[in-house]
C-alpha positions in Angstrom: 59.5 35.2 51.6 61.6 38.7 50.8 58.4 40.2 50.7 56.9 39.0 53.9 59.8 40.0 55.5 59.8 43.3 54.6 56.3 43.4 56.0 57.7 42.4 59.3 60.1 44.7 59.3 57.8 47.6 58.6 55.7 46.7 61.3 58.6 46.3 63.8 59.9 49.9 62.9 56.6 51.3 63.1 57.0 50.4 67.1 60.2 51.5 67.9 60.7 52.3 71.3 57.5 51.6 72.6 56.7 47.8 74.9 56.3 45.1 72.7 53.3 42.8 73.0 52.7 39.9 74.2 52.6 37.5 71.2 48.6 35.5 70.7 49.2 31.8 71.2 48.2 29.6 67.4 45.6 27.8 69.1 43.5 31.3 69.4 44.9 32.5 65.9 43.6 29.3 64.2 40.7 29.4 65.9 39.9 33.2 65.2 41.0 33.2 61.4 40.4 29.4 60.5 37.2 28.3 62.0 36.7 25.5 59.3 40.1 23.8 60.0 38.4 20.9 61.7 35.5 20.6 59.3 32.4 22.6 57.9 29.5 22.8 59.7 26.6 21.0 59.0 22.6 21.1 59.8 20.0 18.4 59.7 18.3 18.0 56.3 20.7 20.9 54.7 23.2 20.3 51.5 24.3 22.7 49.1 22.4 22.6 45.7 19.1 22.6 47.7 16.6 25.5 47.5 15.1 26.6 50.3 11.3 28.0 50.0 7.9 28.2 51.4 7.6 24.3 51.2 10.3 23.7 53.7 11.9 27.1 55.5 10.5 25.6 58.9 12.4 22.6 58.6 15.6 24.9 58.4 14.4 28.0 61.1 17.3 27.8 63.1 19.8 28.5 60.6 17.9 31.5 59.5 17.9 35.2 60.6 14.1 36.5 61.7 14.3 38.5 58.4 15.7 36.1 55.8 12.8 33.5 57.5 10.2 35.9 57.5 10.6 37.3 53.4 11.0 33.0 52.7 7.8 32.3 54.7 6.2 34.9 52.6 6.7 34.0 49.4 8.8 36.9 48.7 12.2 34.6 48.1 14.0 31.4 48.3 17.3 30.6 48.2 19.9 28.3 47.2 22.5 26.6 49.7 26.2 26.6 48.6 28.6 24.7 49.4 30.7 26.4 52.7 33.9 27.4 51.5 37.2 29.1 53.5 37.4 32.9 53.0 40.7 33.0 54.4 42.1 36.7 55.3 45.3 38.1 53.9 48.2 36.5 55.7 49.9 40.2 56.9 46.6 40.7 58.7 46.8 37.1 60.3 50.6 38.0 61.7 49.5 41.3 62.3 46.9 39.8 64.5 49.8 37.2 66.6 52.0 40.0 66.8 50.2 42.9 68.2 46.8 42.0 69.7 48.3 40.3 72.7 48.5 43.3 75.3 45.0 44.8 73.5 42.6 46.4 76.2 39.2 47.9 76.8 39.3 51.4 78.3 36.8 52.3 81.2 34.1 53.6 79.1 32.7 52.9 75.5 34.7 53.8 72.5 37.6 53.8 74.6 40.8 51.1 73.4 44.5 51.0 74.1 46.9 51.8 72.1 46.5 49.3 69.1 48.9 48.9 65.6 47.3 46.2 63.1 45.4 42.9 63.1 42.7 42.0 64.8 41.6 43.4 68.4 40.0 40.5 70.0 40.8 37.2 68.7 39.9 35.4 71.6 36.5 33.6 71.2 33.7 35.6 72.8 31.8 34.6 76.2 28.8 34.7 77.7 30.1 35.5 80.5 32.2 38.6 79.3 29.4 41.5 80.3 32.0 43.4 77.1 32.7 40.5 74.4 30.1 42.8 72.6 32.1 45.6 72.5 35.5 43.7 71.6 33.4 42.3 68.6 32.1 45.5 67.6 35.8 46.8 68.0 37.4 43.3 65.6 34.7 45.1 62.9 35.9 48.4 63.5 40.0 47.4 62.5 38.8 44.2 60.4 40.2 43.6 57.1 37.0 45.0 55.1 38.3 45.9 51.8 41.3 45.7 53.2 44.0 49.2 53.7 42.2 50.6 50.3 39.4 49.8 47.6 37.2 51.5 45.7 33.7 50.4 44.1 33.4 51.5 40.4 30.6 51.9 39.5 28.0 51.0 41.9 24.8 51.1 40.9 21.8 52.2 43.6 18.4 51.7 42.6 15.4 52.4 44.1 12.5 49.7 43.8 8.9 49.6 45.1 8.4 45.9 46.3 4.6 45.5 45.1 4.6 46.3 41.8 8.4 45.9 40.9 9.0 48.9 39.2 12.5 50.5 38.9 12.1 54.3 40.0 15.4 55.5 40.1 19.1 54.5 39.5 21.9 56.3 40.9 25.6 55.5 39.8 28.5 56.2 42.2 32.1 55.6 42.8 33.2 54.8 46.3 36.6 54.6 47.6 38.0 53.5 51.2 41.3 54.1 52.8 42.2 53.2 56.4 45.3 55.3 57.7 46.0 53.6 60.3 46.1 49.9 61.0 47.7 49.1 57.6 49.0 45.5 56.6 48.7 44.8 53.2 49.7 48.0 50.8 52.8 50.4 51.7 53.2 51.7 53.8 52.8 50.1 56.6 51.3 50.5 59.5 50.2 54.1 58.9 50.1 56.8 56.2 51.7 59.9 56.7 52.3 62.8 58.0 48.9 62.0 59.4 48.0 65.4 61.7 44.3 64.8 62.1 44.9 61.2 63.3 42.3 60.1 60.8 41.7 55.8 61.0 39.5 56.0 57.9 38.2 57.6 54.9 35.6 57.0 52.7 34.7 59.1 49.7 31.8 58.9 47.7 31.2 60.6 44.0 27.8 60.2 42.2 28.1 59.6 38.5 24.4 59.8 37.3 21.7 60.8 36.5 22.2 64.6 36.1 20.3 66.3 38.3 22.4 64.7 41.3 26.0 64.3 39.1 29.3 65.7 41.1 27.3 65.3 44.4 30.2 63.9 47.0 30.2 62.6 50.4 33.3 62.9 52.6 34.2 60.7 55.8 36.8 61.0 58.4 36.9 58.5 60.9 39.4 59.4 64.0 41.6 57.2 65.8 40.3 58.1 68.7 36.9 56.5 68.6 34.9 59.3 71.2 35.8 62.2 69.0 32.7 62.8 66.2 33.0 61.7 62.2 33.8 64.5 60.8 31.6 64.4 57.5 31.2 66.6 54.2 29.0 67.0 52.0 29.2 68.7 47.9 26.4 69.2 46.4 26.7 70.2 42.7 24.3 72.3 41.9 25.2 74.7 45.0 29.1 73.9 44.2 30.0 74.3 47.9 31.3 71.8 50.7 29.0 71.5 53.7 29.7 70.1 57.0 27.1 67.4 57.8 26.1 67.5 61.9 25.9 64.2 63.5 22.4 63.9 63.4 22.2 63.7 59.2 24.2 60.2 59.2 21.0 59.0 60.1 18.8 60.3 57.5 18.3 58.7 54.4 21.1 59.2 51.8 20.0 60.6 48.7 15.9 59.7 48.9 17.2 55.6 49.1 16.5 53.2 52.1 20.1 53.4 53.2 21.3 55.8 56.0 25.0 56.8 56.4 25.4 54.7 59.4 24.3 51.8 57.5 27.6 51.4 55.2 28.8 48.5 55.5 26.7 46.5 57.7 27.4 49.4 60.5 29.3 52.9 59.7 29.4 54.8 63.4 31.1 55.1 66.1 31.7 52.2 68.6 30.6 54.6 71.3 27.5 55.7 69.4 25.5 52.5 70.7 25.5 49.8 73.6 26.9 46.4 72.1 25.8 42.5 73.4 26.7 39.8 72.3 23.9 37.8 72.3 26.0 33.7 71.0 27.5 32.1 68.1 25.9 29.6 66.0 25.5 28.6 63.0 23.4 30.3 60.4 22.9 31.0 56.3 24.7 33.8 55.2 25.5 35.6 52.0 28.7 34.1 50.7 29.4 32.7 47.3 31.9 32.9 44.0 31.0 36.2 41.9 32.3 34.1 39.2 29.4 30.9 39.2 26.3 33.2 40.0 23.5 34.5 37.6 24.7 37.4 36.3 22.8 40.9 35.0 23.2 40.7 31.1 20.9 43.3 30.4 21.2 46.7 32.6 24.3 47.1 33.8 27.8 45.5 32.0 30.9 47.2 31.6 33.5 47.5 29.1 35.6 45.3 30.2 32.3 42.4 30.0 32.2 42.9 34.0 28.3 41.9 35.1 26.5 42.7 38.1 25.0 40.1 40.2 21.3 39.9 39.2 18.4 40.1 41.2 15.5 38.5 41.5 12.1 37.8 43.9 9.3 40.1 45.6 10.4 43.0 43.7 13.7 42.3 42.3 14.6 43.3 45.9 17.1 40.5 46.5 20.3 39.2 45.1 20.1 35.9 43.1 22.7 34.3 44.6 23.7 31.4 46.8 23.9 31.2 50.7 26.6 29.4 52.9 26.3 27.7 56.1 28.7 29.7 58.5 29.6 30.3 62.1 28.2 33.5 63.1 28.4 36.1 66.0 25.0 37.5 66.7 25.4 41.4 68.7 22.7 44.2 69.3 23.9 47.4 68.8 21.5 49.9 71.0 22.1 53.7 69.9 23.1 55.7 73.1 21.1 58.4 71.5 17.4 58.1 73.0 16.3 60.3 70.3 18.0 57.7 67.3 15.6 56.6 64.6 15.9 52.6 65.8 15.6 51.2 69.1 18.6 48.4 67.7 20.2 46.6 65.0 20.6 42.5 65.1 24.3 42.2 63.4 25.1 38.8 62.4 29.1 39.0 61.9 31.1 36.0 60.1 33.1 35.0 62.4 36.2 34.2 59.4 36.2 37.7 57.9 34.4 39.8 60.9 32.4 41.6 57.7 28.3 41.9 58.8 26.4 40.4 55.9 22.8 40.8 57.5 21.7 43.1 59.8 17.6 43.4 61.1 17.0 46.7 62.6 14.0 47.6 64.2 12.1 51.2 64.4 12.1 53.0 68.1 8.6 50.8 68.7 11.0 47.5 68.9 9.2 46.5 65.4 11.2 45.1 62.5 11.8 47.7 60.4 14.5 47.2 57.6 16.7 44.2 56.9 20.4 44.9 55.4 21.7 41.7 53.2 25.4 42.5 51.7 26.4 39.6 49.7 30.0 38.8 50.1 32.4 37.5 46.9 35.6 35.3 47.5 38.5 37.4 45.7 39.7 34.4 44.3 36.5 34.0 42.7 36.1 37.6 40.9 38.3 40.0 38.8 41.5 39.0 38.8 43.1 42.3 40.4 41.4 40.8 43.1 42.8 37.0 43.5 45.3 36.5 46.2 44.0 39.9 48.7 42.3 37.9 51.1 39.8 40.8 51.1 35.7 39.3 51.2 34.6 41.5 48.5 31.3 43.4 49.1 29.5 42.3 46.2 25.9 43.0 46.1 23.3 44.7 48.6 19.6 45.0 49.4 18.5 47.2 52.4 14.8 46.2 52.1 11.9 48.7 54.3 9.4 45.7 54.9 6.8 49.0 56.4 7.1 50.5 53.4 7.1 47.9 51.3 10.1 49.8 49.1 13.9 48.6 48.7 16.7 49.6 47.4 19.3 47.6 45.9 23.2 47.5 45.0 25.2 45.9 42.5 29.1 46.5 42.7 32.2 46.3 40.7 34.8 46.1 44.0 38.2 47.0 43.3 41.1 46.4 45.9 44.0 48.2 43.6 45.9 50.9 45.6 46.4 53.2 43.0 42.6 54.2 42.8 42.8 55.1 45.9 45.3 57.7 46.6 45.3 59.8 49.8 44.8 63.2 48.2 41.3 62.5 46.9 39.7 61.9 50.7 40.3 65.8 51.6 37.8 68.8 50.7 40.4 70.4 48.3 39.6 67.5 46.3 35.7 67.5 46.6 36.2 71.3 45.7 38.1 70.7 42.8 36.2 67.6 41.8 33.1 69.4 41.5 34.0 72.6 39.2 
């Protein structure tokens, strides 16, 4: 109780003097952050334990992204149903959300939000109606509680796979680390970090481990507050051992030879005014959620010290994650870059309603073909290493960003940390990248 007072109290300070807003009723809090109070959702033929393949995937098509039914009508996977469980969010973020998201507006044009402190934008429920609930949604990603105020992945393993034959080409090992500035709950202080002169939101900092020839390379982004103004990215490359200033355009390339584009961390990693946002419904559908702690586990490449193990993969390649799918009530929203000369015409998000994290994303090529599909298996804390029990963060646990033209994937198995001390402000500058690259 001392503590979650304190919290309050850090929150109140943090808006001294300016109007206070208008407090969210509990019936739209419960209904935001609690969707399962009332009972799990259920599907005709469907029960966790079951394993959905080529034999029956029809009988289940409308619980299915066009990806996930596509790669199951093909033989290249199946998958097992879980049992649906609560992946409730930290309760700061929940109070955050009641205290502060009341008076929460859209601006005129895109990327443009008033003044906001912590929680969640949007907590109302979507409508078809609302020509902007695809914005607001896009914008309850944007300040979600993904990994929470700080985390950091280490290691995470990237490799590279070609689908037909199977074979491994490439691994690379990195360390990530995220720290939001702004829009803090959770870990002192609260609700900002400073001083804070650039008005950064977010940083994410990326170090590459292995193999040699691309060790010390480091990726640097600063996400503004102010959502119009341009990312301001870095890149180190170690063998040059200078910092470069990646344009706009680069985020779209693919990040070190793999499948993966900048923009694609995450689920999505842009700007909200970067692309055109619709909400297209809600329903239910499979999605990648599960205990890291029951799955089949990778014994044999990748175990740390500590007896950590990867999530294993398996199917058309070793391209997707062995592990099981939940039954959950999803958001499906486009997201169409503003940028006519963008790779993609559009990505399909399909965002969990509970933790607003995007699990599965489709995104077509600039013909309107499907091009790549994103799966980004999600881990209850509770369910995991044990620095994580209790943080209410859904834990980004395994990923596959699989090019169906090209027949190539490449995959991701993560050790997810949500410990503020390996996160420290000082390491998201360039001083740092300079310093950590000699």
């Amino acid at each position: 109780m001392l503590k979650k007072s304190l919290l309050a109290l850090c929150l109140s300070a943090a808006v001294t003097c300016t109007a206070q807003a208008a407090a969210v009723s509990d019936e739209v809090i419960q209904s935001s952050f609690f969707p399962y109070m009332n009972g799990m959702p259920s599907y005709p033929g469907l029960s966790a334990g079951m394993t959905i393949n080529q034999s029956n995937v029809d009988q289940f098509k409308e619980v299915l992204d066009p990806g996930l039914y596509m790669f199951i009508k093909d033989g290249a996977t199946e998958i097992k149903v879980g049992e649906t469980t609560d992946f409730g969010l930290h309760q700061s973020y929940i109070d955050a959300t009641r205290q502060y998201s009341g008076d929460v507006s859209l601006g005129d044009g895109y990327g443009e939000l008033s003044k906001t402190v912590a929680g969640r934008p949007f907590p109302q429920e979507p409508s078809m109606d609302d020509p902007r609930a695809g914005e607001k949604l896009a914008w309850n990603y944007k300040y979600g509680y993904n990994w929470g105020d700080s985390a950091t992945i280490s290691p995470f393993y990237w490799t590279m796979r070609d689908m037909g034959s199977g074979k491994m080409e490439r691994t690379i090992k990195f360390n990530f680390n995220f720290l939001n500035f702004t829009h803090r709950t959770q870990q002192a202080p609260f609700p900002e970090v400073t001083p804070n002169p650039s008005e950064l939101f977010r940083g994410i900092y990326v170090k590459v481990l292995e193999p040699f020839d691309v060790k010390n390379t480091q990726l640097l982004i600063h996400r503004f507050e102010d959502d119009t103004k341009v990312d301001n990215a870095y890149l180190y490359l170690g063998f040059q051992r200078r910092v470069r200033r990646l344009s706009s355009g680069q985020t779209t390339d693919a990040f070190l030879g793999t499948d993966v584009m900048i923009e694609d961390f995450e689920g999505y990693n842009g700007r909200i005014s970067d692309m055109k946002w619709v909400y297209k419904g809600t329903r239910n559908m499979l999605m990648p959620f599960y205990n890291h702690n029951d799955m089949v586990l990778d014994s044999e490449t990748h175990q740390d010290e500590d007896g950590y193990q990867v999530v294993a993969f398996s199917g058309k390649g070793g391209c997707f994650p062995n592990i099981t799918w939940q039954l959950r009530k999803v958001y499906e929203v486009e997201s169409i870059p503003q940028d006519e000369n963008h790779p993609i015409s559009k990505r399909t998000h399909f965002m969990d309603a509970q933790t607003f994290t995007i699990p599965r994303t489709v995104v077509y090529d600039r013909k309107g073909d499907m091009w790549k599909n994103w799966i980004i298996g999600q881990a209850h804390p509770d369910h995991h290493l044990p620095v994580n029990k209790g943080t209410g963060v859904s834990i980004d646990d395994a990923f596959s960003m699989i090019d169906i033209q090209a027949q190539h994937c490449t995959t991701g198995q993560f050790k997810g940390i949500v410990d503020p001390e390996r996160s420290p402000v000082d390491i998201f500058t360039v001083q740092n990248m300079r310093a950590s690259g000699n």
